[in-house]
MIDRENTI-22804 format. One line per 2 residues: their letters; for each residue y, z, x of C-alpha. Coordinates in Angstrom, 1 decimal. Last residue first. Layout:
BEGIN
a> Y:Z:X ~ ...
***
This chain:
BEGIN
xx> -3.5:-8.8:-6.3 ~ -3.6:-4.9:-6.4
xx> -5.1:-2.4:-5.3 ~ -4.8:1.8:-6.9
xx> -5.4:4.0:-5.0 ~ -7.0:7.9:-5.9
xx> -7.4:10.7:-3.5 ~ -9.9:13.3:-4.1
xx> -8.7:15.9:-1.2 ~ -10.1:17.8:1.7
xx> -8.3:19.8:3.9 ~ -7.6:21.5:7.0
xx> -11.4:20.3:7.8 ~ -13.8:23.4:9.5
xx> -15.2:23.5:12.4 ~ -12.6:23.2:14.3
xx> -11.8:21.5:17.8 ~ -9.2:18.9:16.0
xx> -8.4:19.6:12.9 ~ -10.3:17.0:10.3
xx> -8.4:15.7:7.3 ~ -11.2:14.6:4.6
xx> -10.4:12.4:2.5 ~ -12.5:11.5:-0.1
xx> -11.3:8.2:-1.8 ~ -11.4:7.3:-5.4
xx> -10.5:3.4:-6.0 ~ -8.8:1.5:-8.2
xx> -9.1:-2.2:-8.3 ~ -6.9:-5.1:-9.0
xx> -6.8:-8.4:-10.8 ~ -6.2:-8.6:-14.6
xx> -7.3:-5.5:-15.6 ~ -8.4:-2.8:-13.1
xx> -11.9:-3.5:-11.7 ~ -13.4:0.9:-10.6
xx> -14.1:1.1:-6.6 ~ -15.6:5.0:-6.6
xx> -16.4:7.5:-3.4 ~ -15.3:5.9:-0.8
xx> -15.8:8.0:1.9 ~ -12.8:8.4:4.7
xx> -12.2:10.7:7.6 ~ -8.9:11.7:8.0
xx> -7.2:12.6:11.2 ~ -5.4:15.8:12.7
xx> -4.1:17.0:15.8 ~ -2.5:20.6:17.1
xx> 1.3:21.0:17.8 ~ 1.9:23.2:15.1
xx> -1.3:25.4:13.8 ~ -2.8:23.4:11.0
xx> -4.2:26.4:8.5 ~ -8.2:26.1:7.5
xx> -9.2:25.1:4.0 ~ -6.2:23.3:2.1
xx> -8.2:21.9:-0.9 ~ -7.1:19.2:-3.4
xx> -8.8:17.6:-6.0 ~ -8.4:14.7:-8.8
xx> -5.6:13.1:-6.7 ~ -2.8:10.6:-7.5
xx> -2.6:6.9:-8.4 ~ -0.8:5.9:-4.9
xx> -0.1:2.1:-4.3 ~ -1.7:-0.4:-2.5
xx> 0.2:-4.2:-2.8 ~ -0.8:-7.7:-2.2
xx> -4.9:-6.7:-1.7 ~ -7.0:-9.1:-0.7
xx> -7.3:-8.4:3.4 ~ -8.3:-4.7:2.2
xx> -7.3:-2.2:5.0 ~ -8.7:0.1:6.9
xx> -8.0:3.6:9.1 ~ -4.4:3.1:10.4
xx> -2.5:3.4:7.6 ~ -4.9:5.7:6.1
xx> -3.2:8.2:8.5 ~ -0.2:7.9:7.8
xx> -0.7:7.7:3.9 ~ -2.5:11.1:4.5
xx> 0.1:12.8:6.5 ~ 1.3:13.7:3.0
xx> -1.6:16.2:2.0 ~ -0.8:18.2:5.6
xx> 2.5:18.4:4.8 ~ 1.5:19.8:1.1
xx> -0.5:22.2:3.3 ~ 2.7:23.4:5.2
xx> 2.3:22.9:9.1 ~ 1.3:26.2:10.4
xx> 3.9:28.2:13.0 ~ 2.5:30.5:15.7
xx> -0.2:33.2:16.3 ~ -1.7:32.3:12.7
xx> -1.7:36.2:10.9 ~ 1.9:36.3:12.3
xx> 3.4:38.0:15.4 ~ 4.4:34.0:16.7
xx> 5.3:33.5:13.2 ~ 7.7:36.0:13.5
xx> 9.1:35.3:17.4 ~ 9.9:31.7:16.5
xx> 9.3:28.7:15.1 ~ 9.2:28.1:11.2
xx> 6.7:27.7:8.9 ~ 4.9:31.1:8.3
xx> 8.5:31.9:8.5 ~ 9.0:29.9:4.6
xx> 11.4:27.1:4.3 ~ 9.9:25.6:1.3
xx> 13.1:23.6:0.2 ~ 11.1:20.6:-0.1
xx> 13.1:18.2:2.3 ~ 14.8:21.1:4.6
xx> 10.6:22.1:5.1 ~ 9.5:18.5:5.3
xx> 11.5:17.9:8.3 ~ 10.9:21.6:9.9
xx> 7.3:21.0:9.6 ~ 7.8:17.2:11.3
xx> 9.8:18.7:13.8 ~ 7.5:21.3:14.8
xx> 4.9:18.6:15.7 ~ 1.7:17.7:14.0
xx> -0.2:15.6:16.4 ~ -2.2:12.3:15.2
xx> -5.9:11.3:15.3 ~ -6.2:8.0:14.6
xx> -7.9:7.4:11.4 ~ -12.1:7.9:10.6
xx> -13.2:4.9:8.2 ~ -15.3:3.2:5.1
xx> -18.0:6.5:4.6 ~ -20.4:5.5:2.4
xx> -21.1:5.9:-1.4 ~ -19.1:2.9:-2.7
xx> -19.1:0.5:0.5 ~ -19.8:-2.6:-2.1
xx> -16.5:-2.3:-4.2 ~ -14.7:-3.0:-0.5
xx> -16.7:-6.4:-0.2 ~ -15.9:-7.1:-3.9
xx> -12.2:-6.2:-3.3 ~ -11.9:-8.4:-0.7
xx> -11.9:-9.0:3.1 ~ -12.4:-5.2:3.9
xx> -10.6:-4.5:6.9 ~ -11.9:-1.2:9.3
x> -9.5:-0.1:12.0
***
């Protein structure tokens, strides 16, 4: 895990990437969590003898599950030592490129792409997050994440 001391020492790793998370497995469980919390209970989804058929050749974690590992996953990444809270501004862009099959591993990889002062003492950043799939070529996503930090 990468720490950043303070937001000036974060500000200065604008351009480059700041960390690659843990990789972590998506389990059936966790799709049919988020699928009785969303409602999206679709058989691309769910175990069984359809998906298994399917385009996939089993069940795919929803993208929007794949979006919300993110917190997860930049848990364990970095931190900034300065910062009293971290919160969640939103995204500018969101791609779901490649389909996570259940029970196969993701991480982000991290570039910081902006570290903006926010008024009186904090920082917002833009992050590109980039969720790998482990043994693809391809990411299962890539999203333009925004934090905000705070004193």
């Amino acid at each position: 895990m990468r720490s950043f001391d303070t937001f000036a020492a974060l500000a200065q790793a604008v351009g480059q990437e700041i960390a690659v998370s843990d990789w972590t497995r998506v389990t059936q469980q966790q799709v049919d969590q988020f699928a009785d919390a969303t409602g999206d209970h679709q058989w691309i989804h769910r175990a069984g003898e359809r998906a298994n058929a399917g385009p996939f050749g089993g069940p795919i974690a929803h993208g929007f599950l794949t979006l919300a590992l993110l917190p997860g996953l930049l848990e364990s990444s970095f931190a900034v030592a300065e910062a009293r809270m971290a919160v969640n501004y939103g995204l500018n862009k969101v791609r779901f490129i490649t389909p996570v099959p259940v029970g196969s591993r993701v991480r982000a990889r991290l570039k910081l792409l902006d570290c903006t002062g926010l008024a009186p003492s904090g920082v917002q950043t833009t992050l590109e997050a980039t969720i790998e799939l482990e043994g693809h070529p391809k990411p299962a996503c890539v999203a333009e994440l925004l934090l905000r930090y705070t004193l």
